[in-house]
C-alpha positions, 0 to 999 in steps of 0.5 A: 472479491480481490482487492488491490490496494496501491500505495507508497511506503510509509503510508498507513498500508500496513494498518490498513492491512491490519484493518482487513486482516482483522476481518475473519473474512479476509485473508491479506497479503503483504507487499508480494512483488518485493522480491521480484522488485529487488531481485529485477532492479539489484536494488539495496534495501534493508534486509535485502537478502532475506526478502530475495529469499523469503518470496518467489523472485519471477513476477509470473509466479507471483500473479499465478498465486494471486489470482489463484483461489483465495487461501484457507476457504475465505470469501475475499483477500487483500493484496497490499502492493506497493506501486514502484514494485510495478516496474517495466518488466512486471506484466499488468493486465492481471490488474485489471481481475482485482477491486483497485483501490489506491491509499494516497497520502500528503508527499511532505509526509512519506517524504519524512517518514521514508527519508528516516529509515532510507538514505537518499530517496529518489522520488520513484522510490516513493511511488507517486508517479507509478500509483498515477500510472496505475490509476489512469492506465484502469481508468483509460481502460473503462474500470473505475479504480477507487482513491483514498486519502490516509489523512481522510481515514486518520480523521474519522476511521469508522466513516471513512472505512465505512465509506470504502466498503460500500463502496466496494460492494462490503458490508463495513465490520467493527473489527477493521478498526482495531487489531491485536498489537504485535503484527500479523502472521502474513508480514513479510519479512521486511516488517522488523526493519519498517513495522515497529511502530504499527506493532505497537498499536491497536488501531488507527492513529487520530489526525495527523498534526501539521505538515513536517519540515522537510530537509531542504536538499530533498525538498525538490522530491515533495514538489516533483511529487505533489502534482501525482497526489493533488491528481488522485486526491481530485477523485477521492473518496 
């Protein structure tokens, strides 16, 4: 099994990642179209020429490895993508051999939590309208694509990735819900502008406190967003 995870940034992704790559049955993958995305949009991202130089750049040669055989003999892998990476130039139909999954979470929050460690975010830097592009365009196609709220998995993680796993056909395992501090071999190089705080765990978060003020002037960005999350929240797990 192959299993796309879609997501935005700042987006409990990376404990997610984690979560499977405890697992001795997966092997992860972290972010694999990042540098074709920066290399396609001349974007300006922390850390950009290292990423550029860390990943192949043609989105061809990225599908070919991830629809090739699963690395080190494991039975099943785990792509962590970010869904804005899927931009116009980046084929699609390669999605539709992969178990999709999408990670949602609450807009103020990604909002808040992106806007600390990036300057002037766009609303398209966050990936709300691509997840929904994504989801819908499997669903129109006849796949049943799966939804999960990051909140939903912050407040009870064992059932909730309990719930994940029957539904994808897994057995749940005790080892998704704890993993070594300090990252995993497969981060990408990006992960010492962005993963400082998942380093330091072992495991999930409890629940999140109240919704956080959001600067005013961006406040536009988290109602632009909030009909794309109420839209995949109505199909969540």
């Amino acid at each position: 099994m192959k299993i796309a995870m879609w997501s935005g940034p700042r987006n409990l992704s990376t404990a997610m990642m984690y979560s499977f790559g405890n697992r001795p049955d997966f092997h992860v993958v972290d972010e694999p179209f990042y540098a074709a995305y920066l290399a396609q949009t001349g974007l300006e991202h922390p850390m950009r020429d290292d990423i550029l130089a860390s990943q192949m750049t043609d989105p061809t040669d990225v599908i070919a490895e991830l629809l090739d055989d699963v690395p080190n003999g494991k039975p099943h892998a785990y792509h962590k993508h970010m869904s804005q990476h899927m931009i116009e130039t980046v084929p699609r139909d390669w999605i539709f051999d992969m178990q999709n999954v999408f990670l949602i979470r609450h807009p103020n929050r990604v909002l808040a939590s992106f806007s600390a460690k990036y300057d002037n975010p766009k609303p398209d830097d966050l990936g709300f309208r691509q997840q929904s592009e994504l989801f819908h365009m499997l669903r129109d196609q006849g796949t049943t694509p799966l939804a999960i709220d990051s909140a939903d998995i912050r407040k009870n993680p064992r059932a909730k990735l309990e719930e994940l796993c029957a539904a994808l056909g897994l057995d749940f395992r005790d080892e998704m819900l704890h993993w070594p501090a300090g990252g995993h071999a497969q981060d990408g190089v990006w992960a010492a502008h962005w993963y400082g705080s998942v380093h330091k765990s072992t495991g999930f978060s409890g629940p999140e406190d109240a919704l956080p003020d959001i600067n005013p002037d961006m406040a536009w960005i988290a109602e632009e967003l909030m009909p794309f999350y109420d839209d995949l929240k109505s199909y969540a797990l």
